[in-house]
N, CA and C atoms as a LAMMPS dump frame, in Angstrom:
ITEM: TIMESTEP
0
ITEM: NUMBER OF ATOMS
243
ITEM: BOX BOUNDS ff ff ff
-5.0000000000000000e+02 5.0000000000000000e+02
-5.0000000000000000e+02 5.0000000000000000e+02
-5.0000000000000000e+02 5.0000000000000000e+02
ITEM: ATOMS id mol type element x y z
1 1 1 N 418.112 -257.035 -330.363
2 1 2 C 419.041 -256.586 -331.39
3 1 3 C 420.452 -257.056 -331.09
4 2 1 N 420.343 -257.43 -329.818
5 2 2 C 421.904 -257.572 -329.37
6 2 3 C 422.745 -259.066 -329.772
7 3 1 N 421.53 -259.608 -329.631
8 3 2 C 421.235 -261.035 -330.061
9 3 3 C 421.823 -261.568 -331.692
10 4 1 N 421.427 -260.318 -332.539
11 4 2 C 420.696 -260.493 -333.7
12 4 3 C 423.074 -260.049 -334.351
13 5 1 N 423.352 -259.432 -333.774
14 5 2 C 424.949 -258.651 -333.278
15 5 3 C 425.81 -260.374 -333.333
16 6 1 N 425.363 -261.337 -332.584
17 6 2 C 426.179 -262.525 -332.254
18 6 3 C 425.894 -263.631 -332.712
19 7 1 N 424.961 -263.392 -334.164
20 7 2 C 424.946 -264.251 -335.095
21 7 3 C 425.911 -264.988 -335.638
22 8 1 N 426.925 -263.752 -336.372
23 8 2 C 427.827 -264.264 -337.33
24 8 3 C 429.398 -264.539 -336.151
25 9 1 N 429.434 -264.415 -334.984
26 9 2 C 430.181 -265.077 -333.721
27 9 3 C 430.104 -266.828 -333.825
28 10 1 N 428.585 -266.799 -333.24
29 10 2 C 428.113 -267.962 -333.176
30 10 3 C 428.799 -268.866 -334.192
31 11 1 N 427.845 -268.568 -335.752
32 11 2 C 427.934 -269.39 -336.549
33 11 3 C 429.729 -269.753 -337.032
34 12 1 N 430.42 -268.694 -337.191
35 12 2 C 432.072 -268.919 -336.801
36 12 3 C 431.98 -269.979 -336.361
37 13 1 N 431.593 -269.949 -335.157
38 13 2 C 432.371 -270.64 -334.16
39 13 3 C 432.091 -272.139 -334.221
40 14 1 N 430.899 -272.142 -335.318
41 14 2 C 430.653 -273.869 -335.033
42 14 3 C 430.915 -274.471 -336.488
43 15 1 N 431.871 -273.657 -337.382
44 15 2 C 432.125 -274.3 -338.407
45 15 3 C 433.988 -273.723 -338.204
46 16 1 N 433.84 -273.838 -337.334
47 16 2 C 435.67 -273.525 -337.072
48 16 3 C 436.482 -274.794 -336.635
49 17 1 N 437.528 -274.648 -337.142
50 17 2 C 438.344 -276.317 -336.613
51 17 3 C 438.913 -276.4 -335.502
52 18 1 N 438.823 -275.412 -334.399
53 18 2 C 439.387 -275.422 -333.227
54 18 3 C 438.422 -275.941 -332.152
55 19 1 N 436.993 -275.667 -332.886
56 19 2 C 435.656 -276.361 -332.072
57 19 3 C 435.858 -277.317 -331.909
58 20 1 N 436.089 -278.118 -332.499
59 20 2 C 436.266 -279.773 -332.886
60 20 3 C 437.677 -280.384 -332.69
61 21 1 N 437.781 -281.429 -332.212
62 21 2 C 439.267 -282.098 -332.19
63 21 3 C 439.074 -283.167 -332.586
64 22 1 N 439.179 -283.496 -333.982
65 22 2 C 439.308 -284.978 -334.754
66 22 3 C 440.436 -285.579 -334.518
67 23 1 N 440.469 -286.807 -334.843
68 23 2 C 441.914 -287.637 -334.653
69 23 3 C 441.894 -288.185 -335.872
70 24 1 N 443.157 -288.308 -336.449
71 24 2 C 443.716 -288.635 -337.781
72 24 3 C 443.282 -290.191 -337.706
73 25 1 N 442.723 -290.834 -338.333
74 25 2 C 442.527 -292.686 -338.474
75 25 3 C 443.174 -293.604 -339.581
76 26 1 N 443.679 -292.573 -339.972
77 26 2 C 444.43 -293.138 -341.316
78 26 3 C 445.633 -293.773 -341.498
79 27 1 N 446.503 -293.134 -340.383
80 27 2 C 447.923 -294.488 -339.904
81 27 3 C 447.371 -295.997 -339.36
82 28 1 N 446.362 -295.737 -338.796
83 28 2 C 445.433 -297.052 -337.808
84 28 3 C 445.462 -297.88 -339.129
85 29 1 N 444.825 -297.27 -339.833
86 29 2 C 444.065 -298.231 -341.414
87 29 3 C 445.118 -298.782 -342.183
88 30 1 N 445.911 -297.749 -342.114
89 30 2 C 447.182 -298.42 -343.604
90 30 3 C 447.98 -299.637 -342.649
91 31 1 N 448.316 -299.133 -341.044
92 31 2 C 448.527 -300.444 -340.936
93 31 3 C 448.118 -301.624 -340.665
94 32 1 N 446.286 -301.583 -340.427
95 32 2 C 446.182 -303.01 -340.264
96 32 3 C 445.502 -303.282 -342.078
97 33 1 N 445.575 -302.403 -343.182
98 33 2 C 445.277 -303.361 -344.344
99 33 3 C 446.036 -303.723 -344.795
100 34 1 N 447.795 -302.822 -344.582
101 34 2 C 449.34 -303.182 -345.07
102 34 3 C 449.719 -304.594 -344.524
103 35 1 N 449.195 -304.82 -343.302
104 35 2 C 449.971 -305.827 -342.354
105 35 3 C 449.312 -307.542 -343.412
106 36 1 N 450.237 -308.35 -343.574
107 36 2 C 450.976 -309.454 -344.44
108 36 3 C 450.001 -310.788 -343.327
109 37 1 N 449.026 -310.958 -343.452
110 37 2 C 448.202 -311.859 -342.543
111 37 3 C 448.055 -312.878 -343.719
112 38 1 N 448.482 -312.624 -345.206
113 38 2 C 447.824 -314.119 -346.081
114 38 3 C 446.116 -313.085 -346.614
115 39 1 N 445.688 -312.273 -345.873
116 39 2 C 444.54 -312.284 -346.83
117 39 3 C 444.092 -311.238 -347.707
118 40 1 N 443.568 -311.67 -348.756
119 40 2 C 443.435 -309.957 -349.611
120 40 3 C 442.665 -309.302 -348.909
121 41 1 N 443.015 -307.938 -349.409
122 41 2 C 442.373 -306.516 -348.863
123 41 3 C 441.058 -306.478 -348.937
124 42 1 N 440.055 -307.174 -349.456
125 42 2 C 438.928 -307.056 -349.704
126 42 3 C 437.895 -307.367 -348.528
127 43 1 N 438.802 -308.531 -348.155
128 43 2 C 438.561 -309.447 -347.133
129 43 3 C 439.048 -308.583 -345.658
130 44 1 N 439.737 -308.163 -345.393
131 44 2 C 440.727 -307.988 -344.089
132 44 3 C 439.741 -307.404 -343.386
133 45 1 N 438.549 -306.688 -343.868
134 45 2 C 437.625 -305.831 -342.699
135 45 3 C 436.627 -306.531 -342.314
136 46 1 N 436.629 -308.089 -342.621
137 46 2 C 435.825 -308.729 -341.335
138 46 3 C 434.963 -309.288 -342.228
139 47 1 N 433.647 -310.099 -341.427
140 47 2 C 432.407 -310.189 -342.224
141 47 3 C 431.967 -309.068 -343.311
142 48 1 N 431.424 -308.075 -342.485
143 48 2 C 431.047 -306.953 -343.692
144 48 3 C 431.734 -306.534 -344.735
145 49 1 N 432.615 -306.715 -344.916
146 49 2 C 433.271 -306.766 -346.228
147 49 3 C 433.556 -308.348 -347.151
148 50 1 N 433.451 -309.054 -346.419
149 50 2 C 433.23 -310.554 -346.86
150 50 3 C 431.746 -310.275 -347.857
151 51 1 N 430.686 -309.588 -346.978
152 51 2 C 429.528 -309.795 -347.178
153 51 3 C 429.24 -308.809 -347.916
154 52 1 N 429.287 -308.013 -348.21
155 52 2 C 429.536 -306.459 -349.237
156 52 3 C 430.729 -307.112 -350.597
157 53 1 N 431.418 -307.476 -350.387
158 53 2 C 432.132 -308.306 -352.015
159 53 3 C 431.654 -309.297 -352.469
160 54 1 N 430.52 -310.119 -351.795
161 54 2 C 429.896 -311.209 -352.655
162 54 3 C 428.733 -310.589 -352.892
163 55 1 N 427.961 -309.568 -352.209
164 55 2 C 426.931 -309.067 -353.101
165 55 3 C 427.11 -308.459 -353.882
166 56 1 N 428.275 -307.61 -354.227
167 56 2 C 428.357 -307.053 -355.39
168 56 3 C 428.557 -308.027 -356.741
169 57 1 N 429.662 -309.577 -355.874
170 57 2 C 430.092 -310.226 -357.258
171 57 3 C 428.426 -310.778 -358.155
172 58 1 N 427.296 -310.9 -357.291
173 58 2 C 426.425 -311.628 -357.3
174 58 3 C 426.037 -310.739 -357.887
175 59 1 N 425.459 -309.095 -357.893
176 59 2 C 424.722 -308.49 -358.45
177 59 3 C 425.973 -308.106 -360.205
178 60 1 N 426.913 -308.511 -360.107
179 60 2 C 427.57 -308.103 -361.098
180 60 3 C 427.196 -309.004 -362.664
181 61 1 N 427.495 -310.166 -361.648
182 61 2 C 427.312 -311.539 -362.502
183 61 3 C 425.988 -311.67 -362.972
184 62 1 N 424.662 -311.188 -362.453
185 62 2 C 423.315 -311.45 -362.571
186 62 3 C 422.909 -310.077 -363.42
187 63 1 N 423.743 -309.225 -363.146
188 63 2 C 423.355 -307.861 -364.628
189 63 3 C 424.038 -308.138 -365.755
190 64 1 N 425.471 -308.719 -365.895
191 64 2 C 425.809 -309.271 -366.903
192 64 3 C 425.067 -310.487 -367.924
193 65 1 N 424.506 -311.295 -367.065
194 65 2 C 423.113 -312.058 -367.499
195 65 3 C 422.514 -311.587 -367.864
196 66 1 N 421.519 -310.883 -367.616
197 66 2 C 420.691 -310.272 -368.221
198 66 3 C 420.878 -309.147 -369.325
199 67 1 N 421.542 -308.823 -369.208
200 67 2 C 422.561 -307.998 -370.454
201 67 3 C 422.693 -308.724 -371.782
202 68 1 N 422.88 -309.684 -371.281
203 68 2 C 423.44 -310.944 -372.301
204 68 3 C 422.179 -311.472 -373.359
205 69 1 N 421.633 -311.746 -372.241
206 69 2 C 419.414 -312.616 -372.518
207 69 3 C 419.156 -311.366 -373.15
208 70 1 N 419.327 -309.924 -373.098
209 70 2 C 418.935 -309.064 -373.585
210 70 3 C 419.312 -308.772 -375.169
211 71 1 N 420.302 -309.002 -375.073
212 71 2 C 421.211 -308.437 -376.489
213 71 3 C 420.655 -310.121 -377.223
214 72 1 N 420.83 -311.405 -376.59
215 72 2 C 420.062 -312.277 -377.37
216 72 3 C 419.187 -312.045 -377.871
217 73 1 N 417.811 -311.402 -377.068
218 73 2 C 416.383 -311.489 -377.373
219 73 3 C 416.458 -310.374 -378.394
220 74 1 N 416.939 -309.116 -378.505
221 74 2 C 417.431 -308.341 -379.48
222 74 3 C 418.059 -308.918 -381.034
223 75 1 N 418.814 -309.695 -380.827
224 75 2 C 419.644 -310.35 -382.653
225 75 3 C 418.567 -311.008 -383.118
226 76 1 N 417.27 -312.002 -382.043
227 76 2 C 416.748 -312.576 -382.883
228 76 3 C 415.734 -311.949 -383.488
229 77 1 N 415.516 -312.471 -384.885
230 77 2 C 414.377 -311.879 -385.808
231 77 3 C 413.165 -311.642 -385.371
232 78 1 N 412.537 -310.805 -385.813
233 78 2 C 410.811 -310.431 -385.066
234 78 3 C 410.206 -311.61 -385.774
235 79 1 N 409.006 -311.88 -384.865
236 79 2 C 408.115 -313.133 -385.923
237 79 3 C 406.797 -312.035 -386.469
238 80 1 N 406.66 -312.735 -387.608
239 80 2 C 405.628 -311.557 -388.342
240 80 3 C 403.858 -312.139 -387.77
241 81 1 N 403.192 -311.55 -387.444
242 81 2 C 401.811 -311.479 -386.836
243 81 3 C 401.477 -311.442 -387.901
C-alpha cells in the first residue's frame, strides 16, 4: 500500500523539468543557417538536405505530370462501344 502512496511522487517527478537539463540549440542553428557562405538555406545542412530537396523537387514535378495526363485523359471524349 505504501508503494501504491508514491505513485503520483514518482510520476511528478519524471514529467518535471528539473529532471531533465536540455540545452537550448537554437542560437547554434540561426547562426550557422544566417552565416553568408554563398549558399541557399536549403542546401547549408549538407548532403541530406541536398538529398531531401531533390526528392521532393522530383516527386513534385512527377505528381504534377500525372495530374496533367490525368485532367488530359479526362477532356477527351469517351469512344462509344
Amino acid at each position: 500500500m505504501n508503494r501504491l502512496l508514491k505513485v503520483p511522487i514518482v510520476a511528478s517527478r519524471a514529467f518535471s523539468s528539473s529532471s531533465r537539463h536540455l540545452r537550448n540549440k537554437v542560437p547554434e542553428a540561426q547562426k550557422f543557417f544566417q552565416e553568408d557562405n554563398g549558399l541557399p538555406v536549403h542546401i547549408k545542412g549538407g548532403t541530406t538536405d541536398v538529398l531531401l530537396y531533390r526528392a521532393t523537387m522530383a516527386l513534385t514535378l512527377a505528381g504534377t505530370c500525372y495530374s496533367l495526363y490525368w485532367l488530359l485523359v479526362a477532356s477527351m471524349p469517351q469512344k462509344k462501344s
